[in-house]
C-alpha positions as CSV (number, residue, x, y, z in Angstrom):
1,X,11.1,-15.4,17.2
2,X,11.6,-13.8,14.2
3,X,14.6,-11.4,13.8
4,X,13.7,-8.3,11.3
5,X,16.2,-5.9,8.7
6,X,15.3,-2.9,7.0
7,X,16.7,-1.8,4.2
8,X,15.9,1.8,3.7
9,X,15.3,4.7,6.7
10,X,13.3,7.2,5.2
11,X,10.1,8.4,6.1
12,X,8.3,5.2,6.1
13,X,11.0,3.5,8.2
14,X,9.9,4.8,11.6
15,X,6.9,3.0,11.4
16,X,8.4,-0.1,11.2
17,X,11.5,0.6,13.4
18,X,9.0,1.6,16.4
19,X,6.7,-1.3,15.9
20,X,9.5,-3.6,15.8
21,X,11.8,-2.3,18.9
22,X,9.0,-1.4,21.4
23,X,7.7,-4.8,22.1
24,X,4.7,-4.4,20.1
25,X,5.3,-6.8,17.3
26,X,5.0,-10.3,19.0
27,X,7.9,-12.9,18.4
28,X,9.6,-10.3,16.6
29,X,12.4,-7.7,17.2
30,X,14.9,-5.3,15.2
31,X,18.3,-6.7,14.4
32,X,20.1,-4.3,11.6
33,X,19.1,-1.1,9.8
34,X,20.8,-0.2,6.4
35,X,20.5,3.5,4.3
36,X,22.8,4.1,1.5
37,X,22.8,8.1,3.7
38,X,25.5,7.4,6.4
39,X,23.9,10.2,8.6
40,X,20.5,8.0,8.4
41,X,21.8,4.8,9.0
42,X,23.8,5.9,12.0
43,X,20.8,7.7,13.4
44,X,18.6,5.0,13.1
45,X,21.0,2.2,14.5
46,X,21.7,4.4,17.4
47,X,18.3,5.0,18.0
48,X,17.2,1.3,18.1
49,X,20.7,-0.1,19.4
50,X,21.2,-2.4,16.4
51,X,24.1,-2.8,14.1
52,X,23.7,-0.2,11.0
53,X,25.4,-0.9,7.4
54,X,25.8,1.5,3.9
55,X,25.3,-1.3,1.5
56,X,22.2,-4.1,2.3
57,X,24.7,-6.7,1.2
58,X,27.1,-6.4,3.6
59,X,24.6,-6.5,6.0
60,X,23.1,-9.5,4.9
61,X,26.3,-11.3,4.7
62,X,27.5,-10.2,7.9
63,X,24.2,-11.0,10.0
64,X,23.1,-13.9,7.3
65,X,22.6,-16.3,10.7
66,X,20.5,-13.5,12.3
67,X,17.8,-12.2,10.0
68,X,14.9,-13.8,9.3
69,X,13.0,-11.1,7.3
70,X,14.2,-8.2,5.5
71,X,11.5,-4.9,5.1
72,X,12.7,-3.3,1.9
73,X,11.5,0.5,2.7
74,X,13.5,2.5,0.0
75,X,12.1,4.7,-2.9
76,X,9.1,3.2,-5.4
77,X,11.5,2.6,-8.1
78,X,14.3,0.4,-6.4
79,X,11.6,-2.3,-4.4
80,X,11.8,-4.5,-7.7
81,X,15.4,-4.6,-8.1
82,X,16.2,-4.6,-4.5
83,X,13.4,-7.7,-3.9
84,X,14.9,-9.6,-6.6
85,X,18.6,-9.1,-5.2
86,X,17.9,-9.9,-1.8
87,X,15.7,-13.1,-2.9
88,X,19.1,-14.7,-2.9
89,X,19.8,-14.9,0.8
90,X,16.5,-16.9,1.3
91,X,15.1,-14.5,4.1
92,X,11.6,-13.3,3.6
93,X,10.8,-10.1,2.2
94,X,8.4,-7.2,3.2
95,X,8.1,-4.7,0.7
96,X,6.6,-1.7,1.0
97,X,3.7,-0.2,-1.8
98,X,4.2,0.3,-4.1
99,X,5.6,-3.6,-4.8
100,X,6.8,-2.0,-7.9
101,X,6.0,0.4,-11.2
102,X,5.8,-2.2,-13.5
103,X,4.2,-5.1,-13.9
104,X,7.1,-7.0,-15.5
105,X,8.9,-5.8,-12.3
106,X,6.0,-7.1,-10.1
107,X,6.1,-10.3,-11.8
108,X,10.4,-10.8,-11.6
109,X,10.1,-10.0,-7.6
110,X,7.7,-12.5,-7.6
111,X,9.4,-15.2,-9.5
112,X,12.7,-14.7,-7.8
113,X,11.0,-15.2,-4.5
114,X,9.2,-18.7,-5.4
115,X,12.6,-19.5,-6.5
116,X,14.4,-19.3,-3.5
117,X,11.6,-20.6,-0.9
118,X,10.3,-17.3,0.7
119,X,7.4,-15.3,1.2
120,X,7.0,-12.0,-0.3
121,X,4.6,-9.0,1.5
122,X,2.8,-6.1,0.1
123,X,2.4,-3.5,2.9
124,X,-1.3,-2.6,2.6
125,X,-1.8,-1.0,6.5
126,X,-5.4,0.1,5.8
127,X,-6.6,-3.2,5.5
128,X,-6.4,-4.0,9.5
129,X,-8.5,-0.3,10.1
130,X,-11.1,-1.4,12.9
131,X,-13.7,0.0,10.9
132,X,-12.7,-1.1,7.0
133,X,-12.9,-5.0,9.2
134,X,-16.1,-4.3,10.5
135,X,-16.7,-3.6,6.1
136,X,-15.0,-6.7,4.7
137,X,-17.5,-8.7,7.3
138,X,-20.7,-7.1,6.2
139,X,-19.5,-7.9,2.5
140,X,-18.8,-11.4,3.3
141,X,-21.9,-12.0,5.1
142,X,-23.7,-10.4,1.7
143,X,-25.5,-7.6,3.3
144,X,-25.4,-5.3,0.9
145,X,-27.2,-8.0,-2.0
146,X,-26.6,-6.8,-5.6
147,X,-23.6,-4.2,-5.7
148,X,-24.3,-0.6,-7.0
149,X,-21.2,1.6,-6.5
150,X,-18.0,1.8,-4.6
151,X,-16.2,5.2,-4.1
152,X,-12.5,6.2,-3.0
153,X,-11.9,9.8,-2.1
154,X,-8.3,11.0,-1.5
155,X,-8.0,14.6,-0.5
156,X,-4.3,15.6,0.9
157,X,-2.5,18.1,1.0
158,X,1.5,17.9,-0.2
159,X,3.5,20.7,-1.1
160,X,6.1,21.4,-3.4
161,X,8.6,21.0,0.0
162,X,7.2,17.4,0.3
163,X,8.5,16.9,-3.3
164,X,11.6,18.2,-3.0
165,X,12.8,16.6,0.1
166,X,13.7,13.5,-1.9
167,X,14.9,14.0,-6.3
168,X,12.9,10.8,-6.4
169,X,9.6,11.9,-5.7
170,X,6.8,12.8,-8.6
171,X,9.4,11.2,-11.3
172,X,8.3,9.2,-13.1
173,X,10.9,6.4,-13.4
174,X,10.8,6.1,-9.1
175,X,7.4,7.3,-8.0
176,X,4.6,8.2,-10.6
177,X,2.3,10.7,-9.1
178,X,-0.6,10.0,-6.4
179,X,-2.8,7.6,-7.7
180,X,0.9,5.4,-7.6
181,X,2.0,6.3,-4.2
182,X,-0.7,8.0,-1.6
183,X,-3.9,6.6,-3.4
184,X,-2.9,3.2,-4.7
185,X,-4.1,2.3,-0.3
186,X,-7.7,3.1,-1.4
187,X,-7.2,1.7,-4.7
188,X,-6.6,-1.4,-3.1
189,X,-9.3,-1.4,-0.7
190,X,-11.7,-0.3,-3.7
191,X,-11.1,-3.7,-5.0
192,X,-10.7,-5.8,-2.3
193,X,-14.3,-4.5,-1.5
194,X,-15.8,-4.3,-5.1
195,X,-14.0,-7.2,-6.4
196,X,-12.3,-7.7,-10.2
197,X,-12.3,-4.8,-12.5
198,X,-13.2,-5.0,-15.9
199,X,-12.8,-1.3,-17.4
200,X,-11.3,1.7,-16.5
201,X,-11.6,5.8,-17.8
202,X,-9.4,8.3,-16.4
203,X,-8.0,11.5,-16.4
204,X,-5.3,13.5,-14.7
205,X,-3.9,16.5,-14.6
206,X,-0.5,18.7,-12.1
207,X,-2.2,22.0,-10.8
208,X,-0.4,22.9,-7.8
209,X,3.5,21.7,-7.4
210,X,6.4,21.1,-10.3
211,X,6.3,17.2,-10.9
212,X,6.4,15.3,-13.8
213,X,3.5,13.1,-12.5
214,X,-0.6,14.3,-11.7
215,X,-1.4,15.6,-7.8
216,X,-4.4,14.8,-9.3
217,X,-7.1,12.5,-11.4
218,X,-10.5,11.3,-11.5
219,X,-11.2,7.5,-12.4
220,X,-14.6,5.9,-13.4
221,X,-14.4,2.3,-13.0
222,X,-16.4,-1.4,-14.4
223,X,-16.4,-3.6,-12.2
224,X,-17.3,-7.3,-13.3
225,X,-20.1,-7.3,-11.4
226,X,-21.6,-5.0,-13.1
227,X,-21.3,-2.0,-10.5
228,X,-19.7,1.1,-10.8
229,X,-17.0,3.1,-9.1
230,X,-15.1,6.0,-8.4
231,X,-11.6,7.1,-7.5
232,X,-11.0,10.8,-6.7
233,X,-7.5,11.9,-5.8
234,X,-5.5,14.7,-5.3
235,X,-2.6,15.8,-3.3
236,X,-3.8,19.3,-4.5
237,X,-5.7,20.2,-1.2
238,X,-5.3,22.9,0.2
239,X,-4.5,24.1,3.1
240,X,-4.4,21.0,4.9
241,X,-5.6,17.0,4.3
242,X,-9.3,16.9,4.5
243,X,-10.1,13.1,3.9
244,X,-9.0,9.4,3.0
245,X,-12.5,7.8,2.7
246,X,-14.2,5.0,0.8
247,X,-18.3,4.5,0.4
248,X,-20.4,1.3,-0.7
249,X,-23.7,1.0,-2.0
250,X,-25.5,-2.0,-2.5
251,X,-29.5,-2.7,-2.7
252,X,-29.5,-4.1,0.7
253,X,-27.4,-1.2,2.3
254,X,-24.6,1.9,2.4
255,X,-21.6,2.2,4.2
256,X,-19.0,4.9,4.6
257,X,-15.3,5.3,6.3
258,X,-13.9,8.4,6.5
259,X,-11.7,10.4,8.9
260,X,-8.2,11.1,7.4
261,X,-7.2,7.4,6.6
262,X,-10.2,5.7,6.1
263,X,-10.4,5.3,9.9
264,X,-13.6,6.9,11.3
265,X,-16.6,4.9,10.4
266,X,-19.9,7.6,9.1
267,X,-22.3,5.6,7.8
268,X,-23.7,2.2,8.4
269,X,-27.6,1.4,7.0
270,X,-28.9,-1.6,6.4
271,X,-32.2,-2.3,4.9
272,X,-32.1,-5.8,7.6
273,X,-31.4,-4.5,11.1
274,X,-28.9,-6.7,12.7
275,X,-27.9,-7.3,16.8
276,X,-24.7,-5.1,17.4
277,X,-26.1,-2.3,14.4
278,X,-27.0,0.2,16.5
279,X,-23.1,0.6,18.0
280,X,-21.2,0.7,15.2
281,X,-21.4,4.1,14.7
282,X,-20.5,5.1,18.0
283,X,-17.9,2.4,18.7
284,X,-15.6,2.8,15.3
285,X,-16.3,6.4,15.5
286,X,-12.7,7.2,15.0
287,X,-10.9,3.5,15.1
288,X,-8.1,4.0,15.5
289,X,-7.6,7.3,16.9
290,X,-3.2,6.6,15.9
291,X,-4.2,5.5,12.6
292,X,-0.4,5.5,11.1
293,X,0.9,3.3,14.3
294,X,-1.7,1.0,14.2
295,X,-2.1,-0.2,10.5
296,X,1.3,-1.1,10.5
297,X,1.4,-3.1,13.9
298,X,-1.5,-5.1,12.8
299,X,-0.1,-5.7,9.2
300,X,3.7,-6.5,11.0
301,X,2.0,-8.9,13.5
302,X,0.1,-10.8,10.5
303,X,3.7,-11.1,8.4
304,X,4.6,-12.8,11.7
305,X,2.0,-15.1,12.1
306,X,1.9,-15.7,8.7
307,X,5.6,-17.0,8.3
308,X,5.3,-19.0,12.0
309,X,2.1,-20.7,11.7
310,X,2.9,-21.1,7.5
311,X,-0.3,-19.3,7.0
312,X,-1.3,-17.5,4.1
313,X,-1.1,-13.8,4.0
314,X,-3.6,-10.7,4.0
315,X,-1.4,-9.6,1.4
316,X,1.1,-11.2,-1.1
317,X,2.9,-10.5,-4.0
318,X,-0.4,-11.5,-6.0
319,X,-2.3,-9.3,-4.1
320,X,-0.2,-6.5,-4.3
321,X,0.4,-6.6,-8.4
322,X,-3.4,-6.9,-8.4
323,X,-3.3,-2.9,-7.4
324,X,-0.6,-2.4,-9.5
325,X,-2.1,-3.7,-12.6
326,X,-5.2,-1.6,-12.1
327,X,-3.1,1.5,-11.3
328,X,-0.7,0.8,-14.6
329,X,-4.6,0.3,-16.3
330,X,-5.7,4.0,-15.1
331,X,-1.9,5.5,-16.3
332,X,-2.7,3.8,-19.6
333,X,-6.9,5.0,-19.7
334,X,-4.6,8.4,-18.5
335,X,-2.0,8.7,-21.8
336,X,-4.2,7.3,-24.7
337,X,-7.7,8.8,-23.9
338,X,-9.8,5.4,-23.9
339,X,-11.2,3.1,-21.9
340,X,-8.6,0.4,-20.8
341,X,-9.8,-3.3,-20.4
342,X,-8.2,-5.2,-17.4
343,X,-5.9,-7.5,-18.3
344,X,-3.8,-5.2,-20.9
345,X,-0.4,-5.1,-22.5
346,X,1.3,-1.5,-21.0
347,X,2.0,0.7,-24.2
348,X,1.5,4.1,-22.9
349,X,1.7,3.8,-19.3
350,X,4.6,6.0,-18.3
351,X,5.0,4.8,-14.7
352,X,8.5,3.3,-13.7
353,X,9.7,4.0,-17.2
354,X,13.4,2.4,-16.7
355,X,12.0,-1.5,-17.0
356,X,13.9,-3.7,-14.7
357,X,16.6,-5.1,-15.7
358,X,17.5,-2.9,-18.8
């Protein structure tokens, strides 16, 4: 049994807090909550019947015998420095995605975690989507031969009210805009699916709220492969969210997920018809139907089975600065007006500005 602390009770948090407390997560359960907002701490302890704390080192010194893994769900900016303080209590760490804004910061959290013993986890929920699994296997069964393009396509709607609920949000310093916080999901996947990168072009712009970050930017990508991709996003929709999708063309075949979290499955053709072809359609549909509940139940459940079998993870801190380096290459393609090679030195990239640490 593994006995789980989160640090941070914002709008995230719920997700976690259910998953944890209802039974769903196996060999795991809630033990503390912490916010440095009194009224959310309180509410979420009360809620979940589990001791609540102000500051995340008092909790962790007071119930350092009964936490096994801490899930560090507070604003973009503080995941670095938070990671790399509560490496020292030598429980494992679950952080939330961004991992961090910078790469140095990436690297630190990293660093301070192989230090102390313990695992580090980059929340990437999409990943476990019934139908982006059904994906991954027709990649790694090479069914779609010679790559051609991948597309990501992020089309939601947030307000200026969505921006103000928090001063932390569209800042640079502690958020960036949305390729940083609602697209980097797809950027991820992108990869994951495409593989390395070798170039990026982008450009951004802020057309319909008051942030110092884009809503919106449009990103042509090189992979190493040689194919070509696409990343479209925008929190700039309007009136409502229309999509969350990602497409992939290959010689032998095309693939699309769309629905509003890449969870409803549109397209499956395949030059070589295989048994179990002609359901897909119909049977990932729309899988899951709860797509925020069940990306993070499977991804809570693998961090468990991870740590107790001493299995690697679906995603790690490697994995999760691999996103962030490619995001921090599209904010630097973004602010100097060139094509940005993979692999770069940050000069321009304005993203989590305040470097940890100074």
């Amino acid at each position: 049994m593994l006995n789980f602390a989160l640090v941070g009770c914002g709008r995230i948090a719920p997700r976690h807090a259910g998953n944890l407390a209802s039974g769903k997560i196996l060999n795991a359960k809630l033990v503390a909550v912490c916010d440095i907002k009194e009224e959310r701490a309180k509410a979420f302890g009360e809620k979940y019947k589990v001791p609540w704390f102000l500051d995340m080192h008092d909790m962790m010194r007071k119930m350092k015998d009964k936490i096994d893994v801490v899930n560090i769900l507070t604003p973009s900016g503080d995941h670095a420095q938070h990671a790399v303080d509560l490496a020292f209590y030598g429980k494992h760490i679950v952080v939330e995605k961004p991992m961090a804004l910078t790469l140095s910061d990436a690297d630190k959290m990293i660093e301070a975690c192989d230090r102390f013993g313990i695992r580090l986890f980059v929340v990437k929920q999409n990943r476990f989507n019934l139908p982006v699994v059904k994906l991954r296997e027709a990649l790694l069964e090479n069914r779609f031969g010679k790559m051609v393009m991948g597309t990501v396509r992020v089309r939601w709607s947030r307000d200026q009210a969505y921006y103000d609920q928090d001063p932390w949000r569209g800042k640079w310093e502690h958020d960036g805009g949305v390729l940083s916080n609602q697209a980097i999901h797809h950027v991820d996947l992108l990869q994951w699916m495409m593989g390395d990168v070798e170039s990026v072009f982008a450009k951004s712009a802020t057309r319909l709220v008051n942030i110092e970050a884009e809503d919106t930017a449009v990103v042509v990508l090189k992979f190493k492969s040689g194919a070509l991709g696409i990343i479209e996003a925008t929190t700039a929709t309007r009136p409502k969210d229309l999509e969350g999708s990602i497409s992939i063309l290959g010689e032998k075949g095309t693939v699309e997920i769309g629905g509003f979290a890449v969870n409803e499955m549109k397209v499956w053709n395949f030059v070589d018809n295989q048994k179990g072809d002609e359901g897909v359609l119909t049977h990932f549909k729309q899988n899951p139907p709860d797509v925020y509940g069940f990306g993070h139940t499977e991804y809570l459940n693998n961090v468990v089975h991870s740590i107790l079998e001493n299995k690697a993870a679906l995603v790690d801190g490697l994995g999760g600065r691999k996103s962030l380096e490619l995001v921090s290459a599209i904010y630097e393609s973004i602010e100097t007006g060139r094509e940005v090679t993979i692999n770069f030195m940050p000069e321009k990239c304005r993203l989590g500005l305040k470097r940890l640490g100074k």
